[in-house]
C-alpha positions as CSV (number, residue, x, y, z in Angstrom):
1,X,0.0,0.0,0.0
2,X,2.8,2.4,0.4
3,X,4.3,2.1,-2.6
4,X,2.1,3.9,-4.9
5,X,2.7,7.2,-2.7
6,X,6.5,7.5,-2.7
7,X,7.7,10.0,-4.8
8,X,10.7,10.1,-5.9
9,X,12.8,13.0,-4.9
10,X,16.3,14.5,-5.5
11,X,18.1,17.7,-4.4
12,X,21.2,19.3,-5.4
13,X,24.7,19.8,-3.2
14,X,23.4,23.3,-0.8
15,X,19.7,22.9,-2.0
16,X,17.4,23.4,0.7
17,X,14.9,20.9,1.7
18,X,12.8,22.5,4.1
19,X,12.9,25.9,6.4
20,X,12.5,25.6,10.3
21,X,8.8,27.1,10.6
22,X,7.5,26.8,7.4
23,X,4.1,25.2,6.9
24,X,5.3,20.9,6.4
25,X,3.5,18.4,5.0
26,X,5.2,15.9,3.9
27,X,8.4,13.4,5.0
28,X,11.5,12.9,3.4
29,X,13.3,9.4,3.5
30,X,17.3,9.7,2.1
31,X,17.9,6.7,0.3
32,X,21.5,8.3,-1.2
33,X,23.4,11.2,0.3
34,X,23.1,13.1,3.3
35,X,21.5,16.3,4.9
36,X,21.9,18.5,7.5
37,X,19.7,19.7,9.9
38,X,19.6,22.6,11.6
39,X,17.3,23.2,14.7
40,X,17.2,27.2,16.6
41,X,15.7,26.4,20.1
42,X,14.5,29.5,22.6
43,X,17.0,29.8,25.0
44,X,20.0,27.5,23.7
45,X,23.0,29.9,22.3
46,X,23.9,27.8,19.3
47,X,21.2,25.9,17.0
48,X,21.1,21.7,17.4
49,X,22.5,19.8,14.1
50,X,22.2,17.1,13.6
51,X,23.5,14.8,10.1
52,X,20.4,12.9,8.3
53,X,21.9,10.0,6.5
54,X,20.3,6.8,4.2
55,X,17.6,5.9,5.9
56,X,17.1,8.9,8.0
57,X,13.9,11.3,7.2
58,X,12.8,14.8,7.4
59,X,9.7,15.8,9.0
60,X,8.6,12.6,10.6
61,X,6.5,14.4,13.3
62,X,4.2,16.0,10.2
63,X,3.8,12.9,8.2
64,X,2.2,11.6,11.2
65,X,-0.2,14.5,11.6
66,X,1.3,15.9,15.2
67,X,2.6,19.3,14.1
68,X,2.5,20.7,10.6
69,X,5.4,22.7,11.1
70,X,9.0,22.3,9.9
71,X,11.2,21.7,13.2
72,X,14.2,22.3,11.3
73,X,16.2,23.4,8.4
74,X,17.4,21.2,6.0
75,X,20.0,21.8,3.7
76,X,22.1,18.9,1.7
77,X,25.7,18.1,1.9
78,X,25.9,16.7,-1.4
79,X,23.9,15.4,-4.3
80,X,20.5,13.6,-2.2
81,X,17.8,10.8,-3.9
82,X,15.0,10.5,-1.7
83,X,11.2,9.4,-1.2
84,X,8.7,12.1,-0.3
85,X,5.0,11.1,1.2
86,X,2.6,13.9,1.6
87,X,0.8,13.3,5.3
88,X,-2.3,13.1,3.9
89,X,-1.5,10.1,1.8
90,X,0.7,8.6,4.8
91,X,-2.4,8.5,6.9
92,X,-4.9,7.7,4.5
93,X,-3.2,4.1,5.1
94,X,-4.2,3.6,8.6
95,X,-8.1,3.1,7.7
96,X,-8.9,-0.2,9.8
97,X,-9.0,-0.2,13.3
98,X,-5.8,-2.1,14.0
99,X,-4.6,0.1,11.7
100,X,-5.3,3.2,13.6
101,X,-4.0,1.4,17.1
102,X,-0.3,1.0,14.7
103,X,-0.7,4.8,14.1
104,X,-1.4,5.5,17.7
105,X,1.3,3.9,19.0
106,X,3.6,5.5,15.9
107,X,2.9,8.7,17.2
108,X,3.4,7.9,20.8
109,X,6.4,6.5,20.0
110,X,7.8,9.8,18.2
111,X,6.3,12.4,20.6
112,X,8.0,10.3,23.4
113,X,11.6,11.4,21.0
114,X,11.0,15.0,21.1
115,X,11.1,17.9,23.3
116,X,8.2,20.0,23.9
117,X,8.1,24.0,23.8
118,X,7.2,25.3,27.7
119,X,5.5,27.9,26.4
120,X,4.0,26.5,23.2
121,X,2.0,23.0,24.3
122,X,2.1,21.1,21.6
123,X,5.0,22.7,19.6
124,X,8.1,20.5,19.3
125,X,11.3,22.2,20.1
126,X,13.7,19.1,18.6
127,X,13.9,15.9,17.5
128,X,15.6,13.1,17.4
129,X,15.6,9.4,15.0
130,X,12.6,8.4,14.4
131,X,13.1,5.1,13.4
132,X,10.0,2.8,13.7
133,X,8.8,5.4,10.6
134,X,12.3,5.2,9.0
135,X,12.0,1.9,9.4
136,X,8.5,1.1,7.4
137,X,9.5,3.3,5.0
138,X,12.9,1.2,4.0
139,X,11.3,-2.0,4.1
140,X,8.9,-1.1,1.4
141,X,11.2,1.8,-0.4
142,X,14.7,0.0,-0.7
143,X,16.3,0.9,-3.9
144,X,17.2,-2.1,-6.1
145,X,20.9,-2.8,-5.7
């Protein structure tokens, strides 16, 4: 079921992915290359980076319909192939009810790997690998060798 969604895209050396803020909806898997991510957080004196490599993604917390927000910049370090999956399509799987209990526990999985904003409820300040969504999307999405 999720291979019909994937879209296949790529991004030049510098190009930038996605802008810390700006309205997100959709996840990026790297299946070649790497990206770096970029995170400002209130009250920290330098911004969190972080290095997305094959089989990391961008923007798991929006593909999963918990914040539609980009929690960081993205920028890659060199020529990047990727899948994208818009979060409406991503959750347009999950229409059974055991299906909805997998996406339940998805997102209590990821909000359990991200720190909240004190002031914001709801808003994620950063986040970490997110790998049981990594992970599905691999399994299904691994380029032929």
């Amino acid at each position: 079921r999720l291979l019909p969604i994937l879209r296949p895209m790529s991004f030049d050396k510098e190009e930038v992915v996605c802008t810390q803020g700006e309205e997100c909806t959709e996840i990026n898997v790297v299946l070649k290359g790497s990206l770096t991510g970029t995170t400002v957080v209130a009250g920290e004196p330098l911004p969190r980076v972080r290095r997305v490599l094959v089989g990391g993604s961008v923007n798991s917390v929006c593909v999963l319909g918990l914040w539609n927000r980009c929690v960081e910049s993205v920028e890659a370090n060199e020529p990047v192939e990727s899948y994208a999956v818009s979060s409406t399509d991503f959750l347009g799987l999950f229409t059974v009810d055991l299906d909805l209990m997998t996406l339940e526990q998805l997102q209590r999985n990821e909000v359990a790997k991200f720190a909240m904003d004190p002031d914001l409820p709801g808003r994620p300040l950063h986040y970490a690998c997110f790998s049981a969504v990594e992970l599905s999307f691999l399994h299904v999405a691994r380029p032929e060798r």
